[in-house]
N, C-alpha and C positions, 0 to 999 in steps of 0.2 A: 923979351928977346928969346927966341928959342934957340936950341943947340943944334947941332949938326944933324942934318935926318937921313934915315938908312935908306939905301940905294935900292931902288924897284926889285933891281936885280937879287940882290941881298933876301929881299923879302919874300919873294916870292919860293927861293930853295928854302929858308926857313919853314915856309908854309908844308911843303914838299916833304922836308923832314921830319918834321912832327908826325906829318900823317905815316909815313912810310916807319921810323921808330914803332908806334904805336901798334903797324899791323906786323912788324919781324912779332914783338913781344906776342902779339897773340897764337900766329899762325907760322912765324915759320916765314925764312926768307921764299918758299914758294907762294907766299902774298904776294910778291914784286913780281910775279911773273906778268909777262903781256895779256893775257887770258884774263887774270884777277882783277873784279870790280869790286869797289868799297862802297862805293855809292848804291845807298839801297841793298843792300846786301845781306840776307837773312845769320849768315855765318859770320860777321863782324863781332868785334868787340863786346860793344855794348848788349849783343843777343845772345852769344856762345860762351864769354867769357863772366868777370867779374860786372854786376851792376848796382855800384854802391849804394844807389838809393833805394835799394832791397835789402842792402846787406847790412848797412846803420839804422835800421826802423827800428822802431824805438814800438815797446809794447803798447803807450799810448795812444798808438794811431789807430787801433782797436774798441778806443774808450773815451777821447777825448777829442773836441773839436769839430762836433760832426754841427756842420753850417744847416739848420731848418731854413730852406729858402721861404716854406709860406709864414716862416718869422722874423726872418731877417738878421736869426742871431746864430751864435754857437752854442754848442747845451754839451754834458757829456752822457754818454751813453753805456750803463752794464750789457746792454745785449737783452735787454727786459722790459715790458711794459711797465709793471709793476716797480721796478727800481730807477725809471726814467719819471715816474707820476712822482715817486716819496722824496726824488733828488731836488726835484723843480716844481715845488708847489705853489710858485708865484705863478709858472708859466700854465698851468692846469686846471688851476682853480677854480677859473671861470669859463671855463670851456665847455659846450657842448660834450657827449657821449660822439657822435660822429666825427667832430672837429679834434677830438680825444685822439680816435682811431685816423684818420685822416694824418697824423703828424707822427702816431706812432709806424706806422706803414711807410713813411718816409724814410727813418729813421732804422725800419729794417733793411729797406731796399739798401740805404747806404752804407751798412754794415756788410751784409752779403758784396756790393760790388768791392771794397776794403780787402775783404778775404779772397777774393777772387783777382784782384788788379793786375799783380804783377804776371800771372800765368796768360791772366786774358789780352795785356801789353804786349808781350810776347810772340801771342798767337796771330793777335792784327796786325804787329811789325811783318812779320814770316810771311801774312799774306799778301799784305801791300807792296813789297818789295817782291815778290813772284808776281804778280797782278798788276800793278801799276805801273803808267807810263807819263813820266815829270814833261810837265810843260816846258819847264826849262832847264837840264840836267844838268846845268853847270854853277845853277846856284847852292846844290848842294856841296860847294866844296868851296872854303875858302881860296878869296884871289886878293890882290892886290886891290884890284880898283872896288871892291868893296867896300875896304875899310875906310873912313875921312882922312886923309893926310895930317891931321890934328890928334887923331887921337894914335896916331904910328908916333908919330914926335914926343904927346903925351907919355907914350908907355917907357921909351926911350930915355926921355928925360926924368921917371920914377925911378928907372933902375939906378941910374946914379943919383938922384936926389931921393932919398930913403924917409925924409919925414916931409909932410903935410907942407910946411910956412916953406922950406924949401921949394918943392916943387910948385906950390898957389906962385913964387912971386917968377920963378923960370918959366911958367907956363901962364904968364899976367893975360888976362883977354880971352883966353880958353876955357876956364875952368871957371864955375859960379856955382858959389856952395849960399844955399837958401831952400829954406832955414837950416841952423845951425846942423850940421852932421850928414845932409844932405845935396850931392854934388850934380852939377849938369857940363856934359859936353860935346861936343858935335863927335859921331859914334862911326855912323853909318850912312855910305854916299846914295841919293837920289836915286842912282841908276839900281845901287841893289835893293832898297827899299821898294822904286818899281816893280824890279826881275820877283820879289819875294810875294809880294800881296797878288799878281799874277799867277805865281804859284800855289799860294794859298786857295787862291779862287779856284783855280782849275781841279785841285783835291777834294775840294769840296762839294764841286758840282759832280765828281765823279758816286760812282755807289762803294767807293771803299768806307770799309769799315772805319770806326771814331770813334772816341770817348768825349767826356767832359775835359778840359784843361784842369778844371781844378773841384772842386766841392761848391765852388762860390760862382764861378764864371759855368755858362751853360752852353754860352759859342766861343770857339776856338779849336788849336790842334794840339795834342801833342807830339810834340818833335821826333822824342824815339822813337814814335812809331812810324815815322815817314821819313826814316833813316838821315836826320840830317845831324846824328851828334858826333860822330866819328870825323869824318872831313871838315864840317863847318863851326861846329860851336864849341867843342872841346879845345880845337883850337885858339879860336877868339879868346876862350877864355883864359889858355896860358899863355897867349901871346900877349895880350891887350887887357884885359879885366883884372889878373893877379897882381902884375906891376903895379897898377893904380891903385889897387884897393888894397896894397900891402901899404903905399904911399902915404894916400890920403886918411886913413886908418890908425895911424902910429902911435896915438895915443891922445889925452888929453879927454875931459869929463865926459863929452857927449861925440869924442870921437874913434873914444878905441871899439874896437872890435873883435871878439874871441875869434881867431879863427882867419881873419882879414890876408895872413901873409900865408897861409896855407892852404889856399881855397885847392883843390882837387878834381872836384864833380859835379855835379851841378844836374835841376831838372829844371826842363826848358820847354814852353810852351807859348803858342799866342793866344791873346784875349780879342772880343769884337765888340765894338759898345755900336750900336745902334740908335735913336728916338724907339718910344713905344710901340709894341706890337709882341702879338702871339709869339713866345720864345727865344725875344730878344734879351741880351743884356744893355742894360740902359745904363747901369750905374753900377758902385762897388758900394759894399758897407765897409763900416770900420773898422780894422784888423791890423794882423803883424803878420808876418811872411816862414815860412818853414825853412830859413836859410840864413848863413851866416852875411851874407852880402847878397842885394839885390841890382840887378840891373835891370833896366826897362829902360824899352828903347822905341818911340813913336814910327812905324813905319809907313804912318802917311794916311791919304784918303782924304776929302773932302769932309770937312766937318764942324759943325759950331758947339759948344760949350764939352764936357768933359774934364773941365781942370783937377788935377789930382789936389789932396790937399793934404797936408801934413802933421800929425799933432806929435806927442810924449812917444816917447820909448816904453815898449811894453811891461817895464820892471818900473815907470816912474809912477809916482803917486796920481788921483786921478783931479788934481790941480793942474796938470801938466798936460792931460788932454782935453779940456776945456776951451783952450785955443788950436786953431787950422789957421796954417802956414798954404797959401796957394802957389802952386806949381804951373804954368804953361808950357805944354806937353807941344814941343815943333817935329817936323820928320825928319828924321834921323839925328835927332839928339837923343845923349843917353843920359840917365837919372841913376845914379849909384848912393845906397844907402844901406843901412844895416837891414836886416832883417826881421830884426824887433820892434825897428822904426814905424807905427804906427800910420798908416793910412787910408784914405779912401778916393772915390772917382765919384766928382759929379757929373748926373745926367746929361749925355747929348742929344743937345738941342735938336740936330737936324742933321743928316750926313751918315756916314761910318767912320771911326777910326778902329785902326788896326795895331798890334803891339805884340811886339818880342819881349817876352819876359824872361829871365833865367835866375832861375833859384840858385846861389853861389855856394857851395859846401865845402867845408873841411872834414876829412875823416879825421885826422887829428883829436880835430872838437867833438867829431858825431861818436866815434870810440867810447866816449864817455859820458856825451852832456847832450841832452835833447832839446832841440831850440824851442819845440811847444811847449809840453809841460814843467819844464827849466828843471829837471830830475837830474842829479848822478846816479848815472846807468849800473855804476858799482856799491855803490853806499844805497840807490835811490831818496838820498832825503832829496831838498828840493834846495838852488842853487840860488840866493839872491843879488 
């Protein structure tokens, strides 16, 4: 049975004031002027002001985790040939002299873009929002009919039910946690999963500039740079994403989460799995996430196979990732789980699908504890 749900009306000045809150803090009540656009906006928050996932980087990401796609694995990197050969002599051993250089050439190109990311982010935000023109300018901003009506009730019924068994038996029918520490629930309505992948489409046919989504993924977008963290997903996420995952989070062996009730920031991106061909992504390998909570959110497309699958927590022994947990990914349902939670995508068969991903962060946690190389940022030893 669920509890009273907040009135349209309710929710939408909510939306309204977050955003408007967030642009006084940056600019000054001449933000709220009639003139002032936030949407796509080079002079916004996230470009002009504080950008925490610049500001919490952790030395590591200089050195450690750099994905070899024609490996398939992670390796770490000093910045040197010579200290990349002597670290990884299982992976070198038997390699060609050309297949040698071939991965070390890799390896520096993603070094250099590392050192250069955030400026280069920056500069493609500044020119896409001068230069581009949105298919649909209103999906940049959260609205009501957006959200599922399920997960507004959801967030609702976490504020007042504060731990897990509470809120799973208040919200009975909603909520499916499988496997263990990993939850699913209907996220995001049809119509904005349409209005977004439309969107997406149309950025991409454009000749604006783009990056990689991530180290691992090679189609998709990143968000900041197509201005949509300020009105749409900073929101989301304090509206909708913290409540739950401060919730569902509360504790117990494979459910707490450092960080879960303090998430803040967040980096957000989508991923595109395709069938085989020149430059697609087809699949994911098997990994943990740079984030205190994950959310991922299917926004649709016609498509056959993809099922994510789930194994151990990145700190558990490796009995524990020996078994995959399968997941079916539908549209507009969301998948929240830790960060460390272990996963992968298999192959799609036939089709596209498409996906909202958001990296959930605490500075709280990031102040001091880096979710890669699990280091204290102040002692640096290593956190188990």
């Amino acid at each position: 049975m669920m509890g009273a749900r907040v009135s349209s009306n309710y929710r939408g000045v909510v939306h309204r004031v977050v955003a408007w809150a967030r642009a006084i803090g940056t600019n000054g009540f001449a933000a709220l002027s009639p003139s002032a656009s936030v949407v796509n906006s080079p002079d916004t928050a996230s470009t002009s002001g504080r950008w925490m996932e610049e500001e919490f980087l952790c030395p590591c990401y200089y050195t450690d985790n750099f994905f070899v796609r024609s490996l398939s694995r992670h390796v770490t990197y000093d910045g040197t040939s010579s200290g990349f050969d002597a670290a990884h002599p299982d992976i070198v051993g038997d390699m060609t002299d050309d297949r040698r250089r071939e991965v070390h050439k890799e390896l520096e190109e993603e070094l250099e873009r590392r050192r250069g990311h955030f400026a280069a982010a920056r500069q493609r935000r500044a020119f896409i929002a001068a230069n581009y023109r949105p298919l649909h300018p209103n999906v940049y901003t959260l609205r009501d009919e957006f959200v599922d009506p399920r997960w507004i009730e959801l967030a609702e019924l976490a504020r007042t039910h504060r731990s897990k068994d509470a809120l799973l038996e208040a919200a009975a029918g909603v909520v499916r946690q499988r496997p263990r520490g990993v939850f699913a629930f209907p996220a995001l309505t049809p119509r904005f999963c349409e209005l977004m992948r439309e969107e997406l489409d149309h950025f991409e046919r454009s000749d604006m500039p783009r990056a990689h989504p991530n180290t691992m993924n090679k189609n998709g977008l990143l968000l900041y740079e197509l201005g949509m963290y300020d009105e749409l997903l900073t929101p989301l996420l304090e509206l909708y994403i913290s409540p739950v995952a401060a919730a569902l989070f509360d504790g117990g062996e494979r459910e707490v989460a450092n960080g879960s009730d303090s998430l803040d920031h967040h980096r957000s991106f989508t991923v595109r799995y395709e069938p085989e061909g020149a430059g697609k992504d087809v699949d994911l390998a098997y990994h943990f996430d740079d984030a205190e909570m994950t959310l991922n959110v299917n926004l649709g497309g016609h498509f056959e196979g993809g099922e994510l699958l789930f194994g151990g927590l990145n700190s558990d022994g490796d009995e524990k990732h020996s078994a995959r947990y399968p997941h079916f990914h539908r549209e507009g349902i969301a998948i929240l789980h830790r960060g460390s939670h272990c996963h992968e995508a298999l192959p799609v068969e036939s089709g596209k699908r498409t996906n909202l991903i958001m990296w959930c962060r605490s500075s709280q946690v990031r102040i001091r504890y880096c979710a890669m190389c699990g280091r204290d940022k102040i002692t640096t030893s290593k956190i188990e």
